[in-house]
Structures are given as structure tokens and as C-alpha cells.
C-alpha positions in Angstrom: 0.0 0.0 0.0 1.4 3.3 -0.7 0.1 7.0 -0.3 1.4 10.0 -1.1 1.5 13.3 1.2 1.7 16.1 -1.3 3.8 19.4 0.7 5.3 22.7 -0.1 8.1 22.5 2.1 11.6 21.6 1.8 13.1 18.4 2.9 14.5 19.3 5.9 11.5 20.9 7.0 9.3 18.0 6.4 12.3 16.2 8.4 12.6 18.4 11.1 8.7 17.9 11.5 8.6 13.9 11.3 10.8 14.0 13.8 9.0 15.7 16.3 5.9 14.7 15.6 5.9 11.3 13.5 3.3 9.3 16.1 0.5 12.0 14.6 0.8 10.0 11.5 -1.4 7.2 13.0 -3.9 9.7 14.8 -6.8 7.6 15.8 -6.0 4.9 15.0 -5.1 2.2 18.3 -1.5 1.8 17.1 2.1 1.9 18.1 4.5 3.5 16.1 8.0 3.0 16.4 10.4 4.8 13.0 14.1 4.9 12.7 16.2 6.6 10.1 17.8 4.9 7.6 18.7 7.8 5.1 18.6 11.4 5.7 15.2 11.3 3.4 14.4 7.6 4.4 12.3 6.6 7.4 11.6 3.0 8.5 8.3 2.7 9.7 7.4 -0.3 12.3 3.3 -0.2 13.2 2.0 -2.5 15.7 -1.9 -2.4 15.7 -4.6 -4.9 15.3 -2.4 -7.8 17.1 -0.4 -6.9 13.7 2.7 -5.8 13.1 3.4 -4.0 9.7 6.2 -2.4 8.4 7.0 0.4 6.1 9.3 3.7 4.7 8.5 7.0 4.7 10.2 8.7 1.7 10.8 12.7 1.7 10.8 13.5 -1.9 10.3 17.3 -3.4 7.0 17.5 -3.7 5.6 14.8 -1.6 5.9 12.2 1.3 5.5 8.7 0.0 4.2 6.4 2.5 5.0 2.4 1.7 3.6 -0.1 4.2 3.0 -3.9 4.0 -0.4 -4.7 4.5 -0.7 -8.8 5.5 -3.7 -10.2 2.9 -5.7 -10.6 6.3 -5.9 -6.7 7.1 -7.1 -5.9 3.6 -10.4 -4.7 5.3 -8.7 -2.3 7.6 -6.9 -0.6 4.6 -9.7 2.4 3.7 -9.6 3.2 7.4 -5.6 3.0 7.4 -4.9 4.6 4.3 -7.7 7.7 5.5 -6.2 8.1 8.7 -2.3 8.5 7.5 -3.8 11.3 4.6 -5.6 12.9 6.9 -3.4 13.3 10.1 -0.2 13.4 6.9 -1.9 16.7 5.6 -2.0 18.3 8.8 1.7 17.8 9.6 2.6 18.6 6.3 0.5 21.5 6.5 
């Protein structure tokens, strides 16, 4: 699954901003996030929620966030509400 977070900042900012405040990315949704970085525009995302685990990147590009996560075949259902959530609370850091 991947979305894309469309911003008007520059890298670092969007940085600067996912590293303070990279747990609002899953806002309502009953999950724990935990990220590391493994370039300076590459962020490993690990989401435990649902009993599930998934994992992901974050990727800082120009013009927009691109957010890749593994969705198991058995949490297909969950994806609209997953996929919503990460655009909305996305936008508002971004914004």
C-alpha cells in the first residue's frame, strides 16, 4: 500500500517535522509506532496495531511524502480506514 502526502516545504522541514511529531501520522487509529532513520530522506516505519505488526518507509521527496507499508492479505479490510487516517493526520503535519 502506498500514499502519497503532497507538501510545499523543503526536505528538511518536512524532516525536522517527522521528527517531532511522526506518532501523529497514526492519529486515531489504536497503534504503536516505532520509526528509525535509515537515510537522511528515508524513514523505517514499524506499526503494531490490530495484534499486527506491519512495516514500512517514509520517503521525503520534493514535492511529496510517499508512504509504503505492508499490509498482510488478512488486514485488507482495515486498509480504507488506514490509508484515510495517514492522509488525513499526513496533511495536517505537512501543512
Amino acid at each position: 500500500m502506498q500514499i502519497s502526502l503532497p507538501h510545499h516545504l523543503t526536505r528538511a522541514e518536512v524532516r525536522q517535522r517527522l521528527e517531532s511529531r511522526a506518532g501523529e501520522l497514526t492519529g486515531s487509529l489504536s497503534a504503536d509506532l516505532a520509526t528509525e532513520w535509515l537515510e537522511d530522506d528515508l524513514l523505517a516505519l514499524t506499526v503494531s496495531a490490530m495484534g499486527q505488526q506491519l512495516e514500512g518507509t517514509l520517503a521525503i521527496l520534493d514535492s511529496e511524502v510517499i508512504v509504503s507499508i505492508e499490509l498482510p492479505f488478512m488486514m485488507g479490510f482495515a486498509e480504507p480506514m488506514i490509508v484515510g487516517a495517514i492522509r488525513e493526520h499526513g496533511q495536517k503535519l505537512l501543512s
